[in-house]
C-alpha positions as CSV (number, residue, x, y, z in Angstrom):
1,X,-126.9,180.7,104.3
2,X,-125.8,183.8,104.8
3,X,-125.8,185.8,108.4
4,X,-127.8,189.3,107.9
5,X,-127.2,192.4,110.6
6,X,-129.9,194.8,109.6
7,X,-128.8,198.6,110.8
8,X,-131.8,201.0,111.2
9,X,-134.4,197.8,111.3
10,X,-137.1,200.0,111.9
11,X,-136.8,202.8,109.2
12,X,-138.6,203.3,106.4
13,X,-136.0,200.9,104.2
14,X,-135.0,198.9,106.9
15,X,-138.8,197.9,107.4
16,X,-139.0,197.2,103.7
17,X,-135.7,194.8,103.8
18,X,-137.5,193.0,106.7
19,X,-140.4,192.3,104.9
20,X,-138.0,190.7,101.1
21,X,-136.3,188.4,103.8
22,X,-139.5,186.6,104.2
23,X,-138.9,185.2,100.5
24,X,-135.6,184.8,100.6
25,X,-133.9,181.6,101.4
26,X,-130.6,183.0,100.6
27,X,-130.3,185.1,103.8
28,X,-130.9,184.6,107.8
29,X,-131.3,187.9,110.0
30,X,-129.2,187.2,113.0
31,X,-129.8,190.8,114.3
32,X,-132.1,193.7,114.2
33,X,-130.5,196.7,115.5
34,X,-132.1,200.3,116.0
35,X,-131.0,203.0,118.1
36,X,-131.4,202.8,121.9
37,X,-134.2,205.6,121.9
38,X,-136.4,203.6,119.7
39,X,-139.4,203.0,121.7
40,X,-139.3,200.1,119.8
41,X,-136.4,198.4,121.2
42,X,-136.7,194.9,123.0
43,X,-139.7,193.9,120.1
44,X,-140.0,191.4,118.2
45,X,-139.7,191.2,114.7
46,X,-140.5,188.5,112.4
47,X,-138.4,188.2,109.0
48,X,-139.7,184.5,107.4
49,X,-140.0,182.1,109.9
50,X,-137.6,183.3,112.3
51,X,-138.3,186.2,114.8
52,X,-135.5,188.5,116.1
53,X,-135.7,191.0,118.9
54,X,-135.0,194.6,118.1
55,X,-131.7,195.9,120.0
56,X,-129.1,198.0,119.7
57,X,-126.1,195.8,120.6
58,X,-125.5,192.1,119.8
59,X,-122.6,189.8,120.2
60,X,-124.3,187.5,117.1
61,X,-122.0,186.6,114.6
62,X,-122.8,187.5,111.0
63,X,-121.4,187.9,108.0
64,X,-123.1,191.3,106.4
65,X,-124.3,194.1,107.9
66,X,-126.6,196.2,105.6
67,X,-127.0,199.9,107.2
68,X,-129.9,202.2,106.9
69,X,-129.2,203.9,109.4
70,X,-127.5,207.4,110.0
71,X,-123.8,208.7,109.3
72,X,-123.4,208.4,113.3
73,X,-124.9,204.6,113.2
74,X,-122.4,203.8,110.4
75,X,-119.5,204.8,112.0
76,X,-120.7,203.3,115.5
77,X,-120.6,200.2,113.7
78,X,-117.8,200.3,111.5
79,X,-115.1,199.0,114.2
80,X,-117.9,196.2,114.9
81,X,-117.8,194.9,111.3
82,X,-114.2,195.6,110.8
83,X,-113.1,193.6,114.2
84,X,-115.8,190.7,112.9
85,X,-114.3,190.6,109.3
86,X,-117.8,191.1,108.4
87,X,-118.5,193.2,104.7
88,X,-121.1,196.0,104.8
89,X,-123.5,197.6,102.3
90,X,-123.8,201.1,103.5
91,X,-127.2,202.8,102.2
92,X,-126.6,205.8,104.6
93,X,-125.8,209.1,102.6
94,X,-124.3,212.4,104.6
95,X,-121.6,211.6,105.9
96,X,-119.1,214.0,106.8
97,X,-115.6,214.0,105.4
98,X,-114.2,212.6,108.3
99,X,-116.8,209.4,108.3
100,X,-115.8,209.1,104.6
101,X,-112.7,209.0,105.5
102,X,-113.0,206.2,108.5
103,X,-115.0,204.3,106.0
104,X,-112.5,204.2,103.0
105,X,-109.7,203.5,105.8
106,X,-111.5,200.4,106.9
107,X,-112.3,199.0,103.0
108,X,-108.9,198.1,103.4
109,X,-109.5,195.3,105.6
110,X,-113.5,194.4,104.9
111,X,-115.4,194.5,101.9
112,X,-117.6,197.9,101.8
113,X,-120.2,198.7,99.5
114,X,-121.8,202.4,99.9
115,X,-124.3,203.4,97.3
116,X,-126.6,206.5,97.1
117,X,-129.4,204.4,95.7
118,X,-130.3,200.6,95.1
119,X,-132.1,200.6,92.7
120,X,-131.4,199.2,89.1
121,X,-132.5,201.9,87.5
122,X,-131.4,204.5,89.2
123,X,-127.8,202.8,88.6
124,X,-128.5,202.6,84.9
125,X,-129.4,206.1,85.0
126,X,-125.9,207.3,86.6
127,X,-124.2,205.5,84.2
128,X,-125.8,207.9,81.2
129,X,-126.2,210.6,82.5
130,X,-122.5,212.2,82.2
131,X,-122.0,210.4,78.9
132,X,-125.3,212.7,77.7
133,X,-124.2,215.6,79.1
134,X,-120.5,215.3,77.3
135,X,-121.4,214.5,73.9
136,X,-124.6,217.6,74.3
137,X,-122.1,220.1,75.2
138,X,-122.1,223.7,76.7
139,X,-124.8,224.4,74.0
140,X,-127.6,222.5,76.6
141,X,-128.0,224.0,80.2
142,X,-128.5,220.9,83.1
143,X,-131.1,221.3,85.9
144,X,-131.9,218.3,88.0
145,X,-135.3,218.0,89.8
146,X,-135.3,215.6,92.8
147,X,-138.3,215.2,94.6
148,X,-138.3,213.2,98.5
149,X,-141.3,212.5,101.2
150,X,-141.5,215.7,103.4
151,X,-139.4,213.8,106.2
152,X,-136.4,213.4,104.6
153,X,-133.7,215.3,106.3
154,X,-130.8,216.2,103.7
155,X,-131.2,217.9,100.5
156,X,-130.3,217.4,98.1
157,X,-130.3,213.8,98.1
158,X,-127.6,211.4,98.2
159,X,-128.3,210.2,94.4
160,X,-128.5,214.0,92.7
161,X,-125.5,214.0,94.1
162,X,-124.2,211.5,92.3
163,X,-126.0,212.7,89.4
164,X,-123.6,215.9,90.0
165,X,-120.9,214.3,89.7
166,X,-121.2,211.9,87.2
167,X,-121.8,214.9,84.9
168,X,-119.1,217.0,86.1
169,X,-116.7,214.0,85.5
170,X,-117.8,213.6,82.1
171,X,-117.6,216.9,81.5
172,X,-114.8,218.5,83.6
173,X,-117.5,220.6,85.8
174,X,-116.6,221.6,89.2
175,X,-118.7,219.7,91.1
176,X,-119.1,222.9,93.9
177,X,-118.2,226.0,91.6
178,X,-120.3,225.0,89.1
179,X,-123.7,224.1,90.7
180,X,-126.3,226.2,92.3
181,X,-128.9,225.0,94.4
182,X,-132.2,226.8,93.6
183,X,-132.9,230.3,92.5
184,X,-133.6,233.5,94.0
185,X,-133.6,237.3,93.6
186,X,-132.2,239.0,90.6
187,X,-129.7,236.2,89.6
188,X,-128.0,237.3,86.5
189,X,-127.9,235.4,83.2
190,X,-127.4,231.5,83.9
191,X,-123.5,231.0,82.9
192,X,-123.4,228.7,80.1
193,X,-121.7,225.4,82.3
194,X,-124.0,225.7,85.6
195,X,-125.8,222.8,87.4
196,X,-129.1,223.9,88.8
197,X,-130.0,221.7,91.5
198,X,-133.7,221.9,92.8
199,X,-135.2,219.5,95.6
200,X,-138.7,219.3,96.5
201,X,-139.9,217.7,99.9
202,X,-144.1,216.8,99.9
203,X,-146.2,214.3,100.6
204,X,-145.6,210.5,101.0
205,X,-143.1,211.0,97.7
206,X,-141.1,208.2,97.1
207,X,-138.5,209.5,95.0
208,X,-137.7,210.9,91.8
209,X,-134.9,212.3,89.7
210,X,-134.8,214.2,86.7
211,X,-132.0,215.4,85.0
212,X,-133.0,218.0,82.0
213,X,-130.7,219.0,79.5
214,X,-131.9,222.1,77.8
215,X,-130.4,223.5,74.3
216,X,-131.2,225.3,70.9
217,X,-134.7,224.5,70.0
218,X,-135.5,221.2,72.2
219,X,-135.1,219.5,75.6
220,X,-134.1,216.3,76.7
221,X,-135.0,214.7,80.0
222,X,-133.9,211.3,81.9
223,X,-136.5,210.7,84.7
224,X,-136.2,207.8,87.1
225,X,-139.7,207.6,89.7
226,X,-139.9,205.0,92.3
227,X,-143.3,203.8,92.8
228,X,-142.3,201.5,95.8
229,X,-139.2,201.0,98.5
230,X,-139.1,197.4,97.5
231,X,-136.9,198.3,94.8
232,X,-134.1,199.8,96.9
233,X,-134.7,197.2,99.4
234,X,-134.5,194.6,96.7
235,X,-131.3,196.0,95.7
236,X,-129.5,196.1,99.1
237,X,-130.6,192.9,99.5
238,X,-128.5,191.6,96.6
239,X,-125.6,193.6,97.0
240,X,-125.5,191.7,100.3
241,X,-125.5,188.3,98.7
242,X,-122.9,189.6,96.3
243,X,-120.4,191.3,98.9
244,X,-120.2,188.2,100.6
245,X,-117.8,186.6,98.7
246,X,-116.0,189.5,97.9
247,X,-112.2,190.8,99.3
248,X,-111.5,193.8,101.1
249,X,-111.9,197.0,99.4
250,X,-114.4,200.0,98.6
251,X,-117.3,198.9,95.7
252,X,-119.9,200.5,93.7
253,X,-123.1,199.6,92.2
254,X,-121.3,200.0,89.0
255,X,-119.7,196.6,90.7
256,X,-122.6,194.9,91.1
257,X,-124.5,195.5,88.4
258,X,-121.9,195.8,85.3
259,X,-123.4,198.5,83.4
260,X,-120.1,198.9,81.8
């Protein structure tokens, strides 16, 4: 069986991971760690039949961390896993250039996984997105609509992101130059190569991303909606099981999930 750290326990996906375990023989959570200013520290928290008491340090041994944290939880924990020889799947988007760096820096010496999203389709939808976009052309304009719970912090998110820049791959875009994020004032005509970026924060939104692609005559769209967490928990959770057995190095989703 394998030995599960869960980083940000208490969050939103961290809560959802918590609840999958309960099904899932595959996995054992050895520790729940939040961050020492959780009022909820020192609970318990049941995951199956085993309870686990919320903390933010253990000395348990274990052999994946997933983190849900924050960029500053990531790299507080990076040493941990990299001195334990334990992998980590790193669902925390962000991070500085620095932490990126720290994080690449330790992949040589423990398996790391960092993904924008979880989700299968979500991958899938990466993985067409820039191959769309190159064989449309300059004759179709790209906008991508994401849309986030009004408590999210960063924006845009961590997957139209990567939506950026799998189409500026594909297409030789400048993944800065060549996007703008939302519109205002007198703007000028909209240069032929431009990303628009828009994010919208309301509600209790899940998530959702749209990439349009705009041309003579018609317009084609790619929407991914997520109509529950469970579907990036459920995808963490796998990764996990998969990174396991993997050597040190830096992986994708792309890894996992072959869409090749």
């Amino acid at each position: 069986m394998i030995k599960l750290a869960l980083l940000g326990a208490t969050g939103r996906m961290g809560s959802h991971v918590v609840s999958l375990l309960a099904d899932d023989d595959r996995l054992e959570l050895v520790a729940a760690i939040t961050a020492a200013e959780d009022p909820r520290l020192d609970e318990t928290i049941r995951a199956g039949q085993r309870t686990v008491k919320l903390t933010d340090a253990t000395d348990a041994a274990f052999d994946v961390l997933i983190d849900f944290s924050t960029p500053a939880g990531t790299v507080q924990w990076l040493d941990h896993c990299r001195r334990a020889g334990a992998a980590m799947v790193i669902g925390v988007t962000g991070h500085s250039d620095d932490q990126l760096r720290g994080i690449a820096d330790a992949s040589r010496h423990i398996a790391i996984l960092q993904a924008s999203n979880f989700s299968v389709g979500v991958n899938l939808m990466l993985s067409l997105v820039g191959e769309v976009a190159r064989r449309l052309g300059d004759a179709y304009d790209i906008e991508i609509v994401e849309q986030h719970h009004n408590k999210k912090i960063d924006a845009p998110s961590g997957t139209a992101n990567s939506l950026i820049n799998a189409i500026a791959g594909a297409t030789g875009r400048d993944p800065q130059a060549d996007v703008t994020h939302g519109r205002h004032g007198v703007i000028g005509q909209r240069p032929s190569r431009q990303i628009g970026v828009h994010a919208l924060r309301m509600g209790d939104v899940v998530g959702g991303h749209t990439v349009h692609y705009s041309g003579p005559g018609e317009t084609i769209s790619i929407q991914h909606v997520a109509l529950s967490r469970d579907a990036f928990a459920r995808g963490a959770i796998e990764t996990a099981v998969w990174i396991r057995d993997q050597p040190p190095g830096m992986y994708t989703m792309r890894d996992v999930l072959l869409f090749r």
